[in-house]
N, C-alpha and C positions, 0 to 999 in steps of 0.2 A: 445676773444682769438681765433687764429685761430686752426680750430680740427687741430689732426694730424692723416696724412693719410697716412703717411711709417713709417716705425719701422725696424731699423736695428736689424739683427739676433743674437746681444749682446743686445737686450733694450727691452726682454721680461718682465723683470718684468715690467716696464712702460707697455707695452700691458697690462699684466694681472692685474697691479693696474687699468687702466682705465675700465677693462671689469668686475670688481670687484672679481676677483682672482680664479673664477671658471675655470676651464681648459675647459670646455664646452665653456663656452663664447672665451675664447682664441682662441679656433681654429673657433668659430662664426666669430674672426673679423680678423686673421690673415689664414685661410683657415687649412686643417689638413697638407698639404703639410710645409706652412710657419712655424704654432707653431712645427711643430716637430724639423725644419733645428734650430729654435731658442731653443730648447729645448736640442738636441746634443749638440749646441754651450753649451751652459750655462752648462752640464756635464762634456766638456771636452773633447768631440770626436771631429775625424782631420776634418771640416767641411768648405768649403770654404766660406769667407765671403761674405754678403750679405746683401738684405733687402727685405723687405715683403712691397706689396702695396696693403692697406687691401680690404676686401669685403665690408665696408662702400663706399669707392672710387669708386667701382665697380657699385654698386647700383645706385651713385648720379649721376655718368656718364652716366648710359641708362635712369634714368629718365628725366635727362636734352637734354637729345637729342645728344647722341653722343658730348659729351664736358665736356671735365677733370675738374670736381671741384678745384674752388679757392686756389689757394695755391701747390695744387697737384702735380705739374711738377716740380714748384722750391723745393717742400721738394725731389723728387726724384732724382733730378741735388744733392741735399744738400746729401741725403746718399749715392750717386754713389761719391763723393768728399769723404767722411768718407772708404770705400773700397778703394781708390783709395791710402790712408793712411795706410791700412793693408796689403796693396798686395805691396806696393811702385812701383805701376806702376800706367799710366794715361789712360784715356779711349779716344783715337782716338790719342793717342800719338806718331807719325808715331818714335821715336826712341825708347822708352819703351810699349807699348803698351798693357791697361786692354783691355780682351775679356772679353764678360757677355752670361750665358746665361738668356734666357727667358721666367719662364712656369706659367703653371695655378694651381691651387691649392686651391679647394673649403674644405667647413666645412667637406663633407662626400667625398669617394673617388671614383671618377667618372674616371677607368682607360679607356684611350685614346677618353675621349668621346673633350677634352676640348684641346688648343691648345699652343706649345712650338716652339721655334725658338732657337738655339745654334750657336752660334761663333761669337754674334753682336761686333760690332766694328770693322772690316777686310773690307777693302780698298788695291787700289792698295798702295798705302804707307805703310798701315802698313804690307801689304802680305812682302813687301821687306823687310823693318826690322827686321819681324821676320825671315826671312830666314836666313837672317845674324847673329840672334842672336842666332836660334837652330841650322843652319846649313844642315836643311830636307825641303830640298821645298819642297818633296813628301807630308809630313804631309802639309805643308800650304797651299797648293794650295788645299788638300784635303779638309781643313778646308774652306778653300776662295768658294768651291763650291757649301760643303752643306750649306752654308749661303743662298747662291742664290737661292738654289733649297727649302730650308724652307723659307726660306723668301717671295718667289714668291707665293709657294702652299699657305700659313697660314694667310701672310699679305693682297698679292695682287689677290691672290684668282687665282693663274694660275693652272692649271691640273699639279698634277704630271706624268701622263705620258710619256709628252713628254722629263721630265728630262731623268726619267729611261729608254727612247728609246735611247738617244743617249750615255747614260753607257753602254747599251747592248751592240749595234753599234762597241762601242770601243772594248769592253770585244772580241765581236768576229772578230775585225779584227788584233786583236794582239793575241786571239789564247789562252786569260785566261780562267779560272772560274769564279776568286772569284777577287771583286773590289782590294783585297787584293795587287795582281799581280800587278797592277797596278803603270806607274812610275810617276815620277812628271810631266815628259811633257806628258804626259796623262792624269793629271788632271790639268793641267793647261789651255790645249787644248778644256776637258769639261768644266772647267770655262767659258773662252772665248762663248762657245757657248750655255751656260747657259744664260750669258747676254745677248745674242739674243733672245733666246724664253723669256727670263723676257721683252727683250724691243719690242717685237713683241704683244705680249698679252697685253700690259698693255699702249704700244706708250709712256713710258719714260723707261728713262735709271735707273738701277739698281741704288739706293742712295748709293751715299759714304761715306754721312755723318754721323760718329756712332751716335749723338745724336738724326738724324731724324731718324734711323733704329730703336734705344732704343726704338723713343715716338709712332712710326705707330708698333712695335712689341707688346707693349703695348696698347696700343687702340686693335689690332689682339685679344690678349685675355681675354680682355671685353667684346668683339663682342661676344666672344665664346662660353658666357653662354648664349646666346640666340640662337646659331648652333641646327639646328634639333636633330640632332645626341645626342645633349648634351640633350635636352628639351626629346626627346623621352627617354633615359636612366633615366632620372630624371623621368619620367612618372611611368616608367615599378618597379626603388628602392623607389616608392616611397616617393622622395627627395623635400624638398617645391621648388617650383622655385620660390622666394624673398630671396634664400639666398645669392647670387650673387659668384663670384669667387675672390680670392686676387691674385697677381701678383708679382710669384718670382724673383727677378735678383740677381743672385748669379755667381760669379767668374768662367771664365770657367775653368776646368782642364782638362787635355787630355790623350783618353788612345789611341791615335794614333801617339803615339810616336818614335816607333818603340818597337822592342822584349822585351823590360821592361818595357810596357805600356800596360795596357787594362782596359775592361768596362767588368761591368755585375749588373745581377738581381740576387737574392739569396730570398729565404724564410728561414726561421729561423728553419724552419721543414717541414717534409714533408705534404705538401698542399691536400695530396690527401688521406695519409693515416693517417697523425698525427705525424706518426715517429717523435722522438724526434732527428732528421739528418738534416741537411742544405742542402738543393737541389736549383738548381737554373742553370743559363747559364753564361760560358762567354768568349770574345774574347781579345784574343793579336792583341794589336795594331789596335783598334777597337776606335769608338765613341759609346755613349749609342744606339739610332735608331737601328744599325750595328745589337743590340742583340735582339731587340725585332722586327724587321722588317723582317727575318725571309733570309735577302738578302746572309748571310753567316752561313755556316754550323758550329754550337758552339759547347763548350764543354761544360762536367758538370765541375760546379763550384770547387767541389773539385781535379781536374786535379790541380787547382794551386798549392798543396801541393806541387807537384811538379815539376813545370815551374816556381813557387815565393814562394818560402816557407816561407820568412821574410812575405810577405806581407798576405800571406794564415794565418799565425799564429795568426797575430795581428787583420786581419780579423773573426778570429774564436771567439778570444776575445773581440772583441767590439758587436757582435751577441748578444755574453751573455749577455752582460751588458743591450746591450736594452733590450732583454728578462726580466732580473731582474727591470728594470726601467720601462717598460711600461706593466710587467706582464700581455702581452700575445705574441703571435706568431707576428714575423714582415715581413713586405717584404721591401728589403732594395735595393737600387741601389747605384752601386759604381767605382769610378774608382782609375786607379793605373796609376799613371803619374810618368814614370821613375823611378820606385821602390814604391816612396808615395802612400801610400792609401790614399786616401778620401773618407767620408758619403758624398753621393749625398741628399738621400730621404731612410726617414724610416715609416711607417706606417703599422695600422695591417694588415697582410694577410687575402686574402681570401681564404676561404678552403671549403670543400666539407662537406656533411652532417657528414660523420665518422670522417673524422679528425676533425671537429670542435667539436665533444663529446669526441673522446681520449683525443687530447687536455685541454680542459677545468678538467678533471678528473687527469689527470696526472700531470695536474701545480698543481690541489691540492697537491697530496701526494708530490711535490715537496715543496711546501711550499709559492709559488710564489703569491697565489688565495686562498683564505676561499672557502669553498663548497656552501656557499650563492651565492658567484661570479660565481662560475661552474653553477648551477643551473641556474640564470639568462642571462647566456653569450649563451647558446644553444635556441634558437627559437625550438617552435612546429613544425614547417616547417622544420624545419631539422629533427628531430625527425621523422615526418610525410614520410620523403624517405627510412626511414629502412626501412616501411609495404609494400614498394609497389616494382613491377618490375621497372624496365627505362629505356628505348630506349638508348641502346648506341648511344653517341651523334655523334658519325664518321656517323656511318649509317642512320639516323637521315637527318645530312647536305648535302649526299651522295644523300638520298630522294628527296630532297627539290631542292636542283642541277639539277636528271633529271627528275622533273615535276611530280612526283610525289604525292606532296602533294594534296588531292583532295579539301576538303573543312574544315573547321573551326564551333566547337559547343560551347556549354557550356562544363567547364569541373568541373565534378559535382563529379568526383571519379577519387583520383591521382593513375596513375602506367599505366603502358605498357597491351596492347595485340595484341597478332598476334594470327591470325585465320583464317578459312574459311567463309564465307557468310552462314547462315542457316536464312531464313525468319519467321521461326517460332518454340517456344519454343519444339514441339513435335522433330522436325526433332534435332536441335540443341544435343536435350538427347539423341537420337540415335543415331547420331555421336561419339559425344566427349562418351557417355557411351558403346558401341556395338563395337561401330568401333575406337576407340581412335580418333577420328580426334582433332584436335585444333579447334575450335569455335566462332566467333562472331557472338554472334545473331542478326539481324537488325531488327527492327520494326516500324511501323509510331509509335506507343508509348506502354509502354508495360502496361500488366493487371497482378491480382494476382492470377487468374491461367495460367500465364506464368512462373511461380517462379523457375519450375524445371526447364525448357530451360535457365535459367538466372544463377541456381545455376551450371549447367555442361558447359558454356562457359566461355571462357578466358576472356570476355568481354563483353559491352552491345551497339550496339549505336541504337538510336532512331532521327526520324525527327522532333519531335512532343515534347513537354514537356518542365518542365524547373527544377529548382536546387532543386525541391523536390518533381516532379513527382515520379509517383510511380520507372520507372527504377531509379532515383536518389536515392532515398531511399535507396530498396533493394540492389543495387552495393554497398552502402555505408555500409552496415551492411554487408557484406557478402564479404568486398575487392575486390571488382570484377571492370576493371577501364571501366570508362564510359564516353560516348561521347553524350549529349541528344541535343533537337532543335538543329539539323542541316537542315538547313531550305533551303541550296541548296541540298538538296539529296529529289530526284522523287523515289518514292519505287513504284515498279506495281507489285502487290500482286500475280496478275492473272498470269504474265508474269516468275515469280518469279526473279526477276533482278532490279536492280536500277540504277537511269542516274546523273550524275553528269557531270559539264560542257564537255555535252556532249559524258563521258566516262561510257560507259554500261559496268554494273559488275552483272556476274549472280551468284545465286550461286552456290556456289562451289569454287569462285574465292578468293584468299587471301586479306585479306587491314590489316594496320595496325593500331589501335589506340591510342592517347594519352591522357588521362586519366588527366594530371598534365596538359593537355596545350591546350584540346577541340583540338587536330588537328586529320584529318583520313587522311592516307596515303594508296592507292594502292601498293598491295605483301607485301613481307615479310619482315621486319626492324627487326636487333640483337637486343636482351635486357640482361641486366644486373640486376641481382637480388642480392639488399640488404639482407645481414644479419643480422634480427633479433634478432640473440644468442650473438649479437655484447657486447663482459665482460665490455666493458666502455660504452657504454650505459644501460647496466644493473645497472653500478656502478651510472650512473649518475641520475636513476631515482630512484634508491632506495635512492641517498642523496636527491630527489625531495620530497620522499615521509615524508620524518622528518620535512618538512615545511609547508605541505598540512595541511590545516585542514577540506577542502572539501572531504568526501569520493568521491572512481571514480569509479561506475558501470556498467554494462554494458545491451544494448540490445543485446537477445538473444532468440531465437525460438527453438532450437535444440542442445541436448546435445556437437556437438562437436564444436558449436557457445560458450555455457558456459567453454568449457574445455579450449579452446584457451582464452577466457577473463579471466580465473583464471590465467593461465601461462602469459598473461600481465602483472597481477596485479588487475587484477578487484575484488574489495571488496563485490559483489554481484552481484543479477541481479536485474536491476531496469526494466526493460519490458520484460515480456514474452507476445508476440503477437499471442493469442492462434489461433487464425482465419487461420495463415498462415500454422497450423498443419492441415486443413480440405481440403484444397487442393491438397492436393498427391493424386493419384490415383485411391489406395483402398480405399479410405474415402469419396474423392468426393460424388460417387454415392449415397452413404447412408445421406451424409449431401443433397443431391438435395431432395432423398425419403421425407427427413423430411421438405421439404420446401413446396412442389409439394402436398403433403397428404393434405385432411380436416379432415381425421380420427384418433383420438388420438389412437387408439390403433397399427396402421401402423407408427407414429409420433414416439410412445412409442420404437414400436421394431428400426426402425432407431436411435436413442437415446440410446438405449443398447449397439445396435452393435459397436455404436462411442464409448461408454465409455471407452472399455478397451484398443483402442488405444488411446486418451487422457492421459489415466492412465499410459501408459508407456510411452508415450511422458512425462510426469512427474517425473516420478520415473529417470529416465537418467539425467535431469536437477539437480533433488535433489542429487544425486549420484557425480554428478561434483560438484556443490556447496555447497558438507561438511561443516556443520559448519557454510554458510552464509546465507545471506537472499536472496529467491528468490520471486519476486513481481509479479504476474503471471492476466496480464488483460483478464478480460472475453472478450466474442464478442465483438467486439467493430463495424464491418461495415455491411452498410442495405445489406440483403438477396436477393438482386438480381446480386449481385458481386459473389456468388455462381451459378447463372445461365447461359445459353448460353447467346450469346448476341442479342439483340431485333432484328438487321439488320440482322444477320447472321442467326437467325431462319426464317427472312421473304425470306431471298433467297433461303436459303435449301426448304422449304417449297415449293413456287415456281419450284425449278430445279423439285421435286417429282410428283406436278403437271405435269407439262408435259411430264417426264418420263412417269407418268400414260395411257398419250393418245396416247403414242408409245409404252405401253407394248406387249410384241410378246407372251405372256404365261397367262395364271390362276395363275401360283405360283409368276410371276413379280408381280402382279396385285394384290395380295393378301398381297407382301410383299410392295410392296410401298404404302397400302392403311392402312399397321399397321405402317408404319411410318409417314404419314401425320396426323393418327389420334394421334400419340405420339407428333409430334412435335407444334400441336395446342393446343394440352394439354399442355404443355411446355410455348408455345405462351399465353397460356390468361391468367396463372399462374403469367408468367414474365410481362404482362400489368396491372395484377393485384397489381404487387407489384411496378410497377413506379411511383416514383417520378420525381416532376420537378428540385427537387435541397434536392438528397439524402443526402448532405453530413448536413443537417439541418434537415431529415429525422426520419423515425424509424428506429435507432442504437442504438446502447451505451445501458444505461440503460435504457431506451424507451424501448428497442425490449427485456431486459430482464424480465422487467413486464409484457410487451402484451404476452409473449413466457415463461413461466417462468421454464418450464421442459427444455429448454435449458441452461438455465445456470445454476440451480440444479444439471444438469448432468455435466457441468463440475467442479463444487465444489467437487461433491459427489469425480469426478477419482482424484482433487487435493489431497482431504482428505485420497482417499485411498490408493495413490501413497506414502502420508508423511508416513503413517501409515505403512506400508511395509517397507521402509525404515529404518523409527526409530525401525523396529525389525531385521533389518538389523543391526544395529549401526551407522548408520548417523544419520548425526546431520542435522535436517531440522528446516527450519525456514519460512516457507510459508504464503506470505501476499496476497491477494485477492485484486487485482483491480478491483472497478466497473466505467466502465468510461460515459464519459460526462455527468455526474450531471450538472441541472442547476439551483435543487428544491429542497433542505433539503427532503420534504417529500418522492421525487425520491429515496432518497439513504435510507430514514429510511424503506421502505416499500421493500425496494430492498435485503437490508443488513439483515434484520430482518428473512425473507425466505430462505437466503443462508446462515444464521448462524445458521439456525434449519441443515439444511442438515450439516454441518459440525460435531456439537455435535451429531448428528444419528451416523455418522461412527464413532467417536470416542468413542460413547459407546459400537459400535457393535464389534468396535476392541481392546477396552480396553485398548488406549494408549493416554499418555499425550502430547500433542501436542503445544509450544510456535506461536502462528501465530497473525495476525492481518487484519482486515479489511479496508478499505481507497476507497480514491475516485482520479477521473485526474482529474484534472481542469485548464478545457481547453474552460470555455464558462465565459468571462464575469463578468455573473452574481452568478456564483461560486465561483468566488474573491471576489467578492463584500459581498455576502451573507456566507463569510467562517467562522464566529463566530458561524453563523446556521451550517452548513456542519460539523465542528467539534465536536460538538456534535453526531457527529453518522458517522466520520470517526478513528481510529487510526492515521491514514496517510495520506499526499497528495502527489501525483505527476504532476507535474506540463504538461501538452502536449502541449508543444508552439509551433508546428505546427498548430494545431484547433487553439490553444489561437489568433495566430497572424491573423490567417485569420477572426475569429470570431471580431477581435479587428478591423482591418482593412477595415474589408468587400469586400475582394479580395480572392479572389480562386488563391491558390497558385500552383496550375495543368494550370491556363491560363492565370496569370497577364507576367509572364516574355515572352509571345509569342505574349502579347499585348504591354503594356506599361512601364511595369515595369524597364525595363533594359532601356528604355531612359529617365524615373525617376532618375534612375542614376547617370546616365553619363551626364543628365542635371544639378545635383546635387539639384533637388527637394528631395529629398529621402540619406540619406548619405550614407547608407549602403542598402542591399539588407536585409528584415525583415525577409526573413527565412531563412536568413543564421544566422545572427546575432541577437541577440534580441534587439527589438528596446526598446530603452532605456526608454523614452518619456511617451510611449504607454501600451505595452507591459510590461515593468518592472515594471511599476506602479502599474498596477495590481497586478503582484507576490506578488510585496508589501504588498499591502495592506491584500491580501490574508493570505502571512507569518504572520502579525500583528495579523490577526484576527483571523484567525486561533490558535497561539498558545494564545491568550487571553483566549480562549475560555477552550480550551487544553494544558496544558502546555507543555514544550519538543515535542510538533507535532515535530515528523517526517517527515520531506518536501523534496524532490527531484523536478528533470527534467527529463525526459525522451524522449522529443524528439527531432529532429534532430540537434539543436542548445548543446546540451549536450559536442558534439564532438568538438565547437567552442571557440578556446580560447577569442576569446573577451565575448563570452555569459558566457564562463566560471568565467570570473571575474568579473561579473554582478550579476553573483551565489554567486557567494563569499562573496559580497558585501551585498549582500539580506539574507545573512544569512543560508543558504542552507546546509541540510545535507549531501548531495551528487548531484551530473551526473550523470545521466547514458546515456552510447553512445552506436556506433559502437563497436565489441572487436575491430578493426584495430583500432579503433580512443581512448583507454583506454589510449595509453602510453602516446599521446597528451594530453588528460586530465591530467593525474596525474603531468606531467611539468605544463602544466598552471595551473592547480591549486595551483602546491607551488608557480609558480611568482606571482600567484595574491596575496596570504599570503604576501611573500616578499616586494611587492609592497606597501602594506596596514604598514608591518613593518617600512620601510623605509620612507613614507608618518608620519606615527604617532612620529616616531623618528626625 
């Protein structure tokens, strides 16, 4: 039996019996363009007749090498005979004569990437007959040209330019504007000489024949889905490219008819805010291109109320219908031939991050969408553009226009900044704090006592690093957008200025970056900031949160980091990263004291002094997290990340030297011989503590055994922060992370000392305290051994940053500056493992982990905490794994709490 490879726009249900009645598959083999024209037909909207030539046809055509499958042509002659039946006109019929047009129309909707031709069948014979029979040469000849001129650009691959040169031409020697003005023998005349540039470029003459137009229009958008233009958009939506395109030929109607004709585009709503309003463009006495081509200045759509009120009314009502019929928002094209409406094309709208949440929220309470369908129709991504700022896109393309754009990074944190150049995190805090300035801090890569400079700039870029260096991190926790490895940017520290193709920015000098898109732009780009108080996205995540059964917590170091993740929605804090409270300032010095000593009783007093900032570093977190759990990890990094750095002490060192041998005084000499003796003190301290590969070093619970009066001390200010508190009347709930276990006996010997010092303050302050002990596990062999570990944790959290490097054997500070990212993009690797968690690898473990662990322990409490926490594909991995919670960024909380109900949903819909 031979397949069938067209289906008239009345023989959908044949399509969908053959595809087995799914609508998904329908528009697989009749394109979204095709099943919808057959879907209006089959309701009953004015639709002009036609037929679909599917994306099976498509496919067997470019594998065979440019040549229409078997049968293919004669069934297409066969449904252009079946139209030719509903319209009572014939195609190349020089006394009645069918027009057809010609478009493309894949599964998913690819606007203007894929190619259409309009007015096939026009010849000089049939151009006469119709004149005779409408009586407007002006419209025929109009029609006779844009055939030539789409025909030429689409089929024969001619430039359009030189069409639109001699429109111009015309336009200005008769003295118009708008094509509009324009009479018959003025387009008759551009005909004429349309033909010539068609038979110049191409050395034949223009076909007259409508059936060789129909078959070389068709082969055109074949070709099409293999156009750059097409393959790069498919690249960027993430579209398969084996899905091929179908091929409309559908009845031409015309809105160039004169004053009771026109064309236009409509959205069902408004595209930008939601509005439940029909906005859209459109022209009198116009063809479709006319409006989207940008060649004629349009009206809004609702101006036709009234210039056609019949046709405005009935247009407003078939809107509805599709709305009710394909409950959601549509973008339609439509023309009005001489009073008649016609549905050209309906599909869903594209809309913007907000209207696509009012949207979704408001068809609920309309009735239209269950709140399961709201919840799943919004992407994270969308969600993801409330948190951040975003280059207005005028200014943006304005940039980009005059050379502006400088160079291209990773873009490891989404949102806008505009700022100043500061080189370094001191200067950056004196600006933007002293002097108000705006801020971008540049660095070859950043450290984590750079944290204030990072926390007071607009932004962060770096040359150096990759999607989970340290700048990636902390931008991400702290919303700050980021631009890291940019690898054409020269920083000369010395100099303070940096070179990019050739353009020296010192600083002080403006750039702007993009966070969402890795781009850095020279001066200053407008941005627009999303509202987060946005009631329909508030509405739409609270209906997220009734399907979730993931908790979604958050990372947070500092109380107005927890106060913003409460106001997300964050159900706790799953990481307090205490290390990064030692860094400010006032503390520094005293955490170096305690490094730099042999003496415990100097050890002892630096440890005092630190406590009682710790202690209210605490008491602020417990104060915002009323009522929740706050998870609060000990030290976690080696003690030399608290020091100068080894290079930077041997140059200082050096400059003091020779300062020395040009000192002009006893008091220079005095004073630069107490600094070279400080800073070798400093120097053999810091070699004494190097490692060759710290990050497998003394940390984590390692350095809280060998050191044990440090993390005592910070138990003791947890205990006596909670303790304050609950005489306060909060409600605390303080769980103690010991991180990187990778030895039961580590955590028993660890947990055992720090829960003597808990029970001390709670006796000395006579308060009952709900808390728990736990471990991260993030090595390995602490998955594997998690039936051991359980036994002498409460809890675990899971740190799949370490997990994945530990799993992989890749340092995720220099695989993406090596190799990593053409792992990629060679498609060695599918996903990048510290964005996502690798499934394979990485999950396995959790696995096993989760298993063991709660065997051991029933109800183990298990989380994630790092970076992948924010990721909704890792998200659903959690889900999956049985996971009591995420915890993220606060910016990345609201992201969580959507993925996490679609991943529920998902799992519902899958078991259902």
């Amino acid at each position: 039996m031979t397949r069938k490879w067209v289906y008239l726009f009345d023989e959908l249900d044949q399509a969908s019996s053959y595809v087995g009645g799914k609508w998904d598959n329908v528009r697989g083999l009749l394109g979204g363009k095709g099943a919808n024209l057959a879907e209006m037909t089959r309701i009953g909207l004015p639709v002009p007749p036609g037929f679909t030539v599917t994306t099976e046809a498509c496919n067997a055509y470019l594998d065979a090498g440019m040549a229409f499958p078997e049968d293919m042509w004669q069934q297409e002659l066969a449904a252009l005979a079946e139209v030719e039946k509903k319209t009572g006109k014939k195609f190349g019929d020089p006394g009645n004569p069918l027009l057809v047009s010609c478009r493309s129309g894949a599964k998913f909707s690819m606007p203007g990437m894929m190619d259409t031709v309009l007015n096939i069948g026009l010849n000089e014979e049939t151009v006469q007959s119709m004149i005779k029979s409408t009586g407007d040469a002006r419209f025929v000849y109009d029609s006779y040209r844009r055939l030539i001129q789409m025909f030429g650009s689409v089929v024969m691959g001619v430039p359009d330019e030189p069409f639109e040169e001699v429109i111009t031409e015309v336009r200005k020697k008769r003295r118009v504007k708008s094509d509009a003005e324009l009479t018959a023998e003025d387009w008759m005349s551009i005909g004429e000489r349309f033909r010539d540039i068609f038979r110049r470029y191409n050395r034949i003459d223009f076909p007259t024949d409508p059936l060789e137009q129909l078959r070389l229009a068709t082969e055109a958008v074949f070709k099409s889905w293999n156009g750059k233009r097409a393959i790069d958009y498919r690249n960027a939506a993430k579209i398969a490219h084996d899905l091929g395109t179908a091929v409309n030929i559908q009845t031409m109607v015309f809105g160039n008819m004169g004053n009771d004709s026109a064309t236009g585009v409509a959205m069902t709503r408004n595209a930008t805010t939601g509005e439940k309003r029909i906005e859209g463009d459109y022209l009198i006495n116009a063809q479709g291109e006319d409006v989207v081509a940008g060649i004629r200045a349009t009206d809004p759509v609702e101006k036709m109320a009234q210039t056609m009120p019949a046709s405005w009314e009935q247009f407003v009502e078939i809107t509805r219908i599709l709305e009710k019929h394909y409950r959601n928002m549509q973008d339609v094209e439509f023309t009005v031939e001489r009073g008649k409406l016609w549905m050209l094309q309906t599909r869903d709208g594209k809309r913007t991050a907000q209207a696509s949440v009012r949207i979704a929220v408001e068809m609920v309470d309309e009735g239209l969408i269950s709140s399961e369908e709201a919840v799943m129709r919004v992407t994270p991504e969308q969600v993801d553009f409330f948190l951040h700022p975003q280059f207005n896109p005028h200014s943006k393309k304005a940039a980009g226009a005059e050379g502006r754009l400088l160079a291209s990074g990773l873009n490891v944190s989404p949102g806008a900044a505009v700022g100043m150049v500061a080189f370094d995190a001191d200067l950056a805090e004196a600006w933007a704090k002293k002097e108000g300035k705006k801020v971008v801090m540049v660095r070859p890569e950043t450290k984590p006592d750079d944290v204030h400079g990072m926390l007071a700039a607009e932004g962060i870029l770096t040359s150096r690093g990759g999607r989970t260096s340290h700048a990636a991190l902390v931008a991400r926790q702290f919303g700050k957008p980021a631009v890291v490895g940019v690898a054409a940017l020269e920083i000369d520290m010395s100099q303070r200025l940096m070179i990019v193709k050739e353009q020296v920015i010192e600083e002080g000098d403006w750039i702007s970056i993009d966070g969402s898109t890795g781009e850095v732009f020279l001066g200053r780009l407008d941005t627009m900031v999303p509202d987060i108080s946005d009631p329909w996205l508030k509405r739409l995540l609270v209906m997220a949160d009734s399907f979730r059964r993931l908790g979604v917590w958050a990372n947070a170091d500092y109380p107005d980091d927890a106060k913003r993740a409460r106001e997300y929605g964050a159900g706790g804090i799953g990481l307090c990263r205490t290390e990064h409270m030692f860094f400010q300032s006032e503390r520094l010095s005293f955490v170096q004291k305690m490094i730099m000593t042999n003496q415990p009783t100097e050890r002892r007093e630096a440890l005092d002094a630190l406590l009682p900032f710790q202690r209210e570093d605490f008491i602020g977190l417990f104060r915002a997290m009323h009522g929740l759990p706050v998870i609060i990890r000990l030290i976690d990094p080696p003690l030399h990340e608290f020091l100068p750095n080894y290079e930077s002490l041997m140059t200082g060192l050096a400059d003091n030297k020779i300062r020395l041998l040009r000192a002009a005084n006893l008091h220079e000499i005095d004073e630069l011989l107490r600094k070279i003796e400080d800073d070798e003190h400093v120097l053999g301290r810091v070699q004494d503590l190097h490692e060759a590969n710290p990050m497998l070093g003394l940390r984590g619970v390692r350095l809280g055994i060998m050191m044990p009066d440090l993390t005592q001390m910070q138990v003791r200010a947890i205990f006596e922060a909670a303790c304050q508190c609950t005489k306060e009347g909060i409600d605390v709930h303080p769980e103690v992370m010991i991180p990187l276990t990778s030895h039961v006996n580590e955590l028993k010997v660890q947990r055992e000392a720090l829960e003597e010092v808990a029970r001390q303050v709670l006796e000395e302050q006579g308060v009952v305290i709900d808390y728990k002990f736990g471990t991260m596990i993030e090595i390995p062999r602490a998955a594997l051994t998690a039936d051991e570990i359980a036994g002498h944790a409460q809890f675990f959290s899971f740190g799949t940053n370490d997990l994945t490097q530990t799993t992989f054997g890749i340092s995720r500070d220099d695989a993406e500056k090596g190799f990593l990212i053409d792992y990629i993009q060679s498609g060695i690797l599918p996903d990048n493992p510290f964005e996502t968690i690798d499934r394979n690898g990485v999950a396995q473990l959790m696995a096993i982990g989760v298993e063991r662990g709660r065997k051991t322990r029933p109800g183990l409490e298990v989380g994630i905490c790092g970076e992948h926490g924010g990721d909704p594909k890792s998200i659903a991995i959690c889900h999956e794994l049985g996971l009591n919670y995420v915890s993220c960024s606060p910016f990345r909380v609201p992201i969580a709490r959507l993925a996490a109900a679609q991943a529920a949903l998902r799992e519902r819909m899958t078991d259902g």
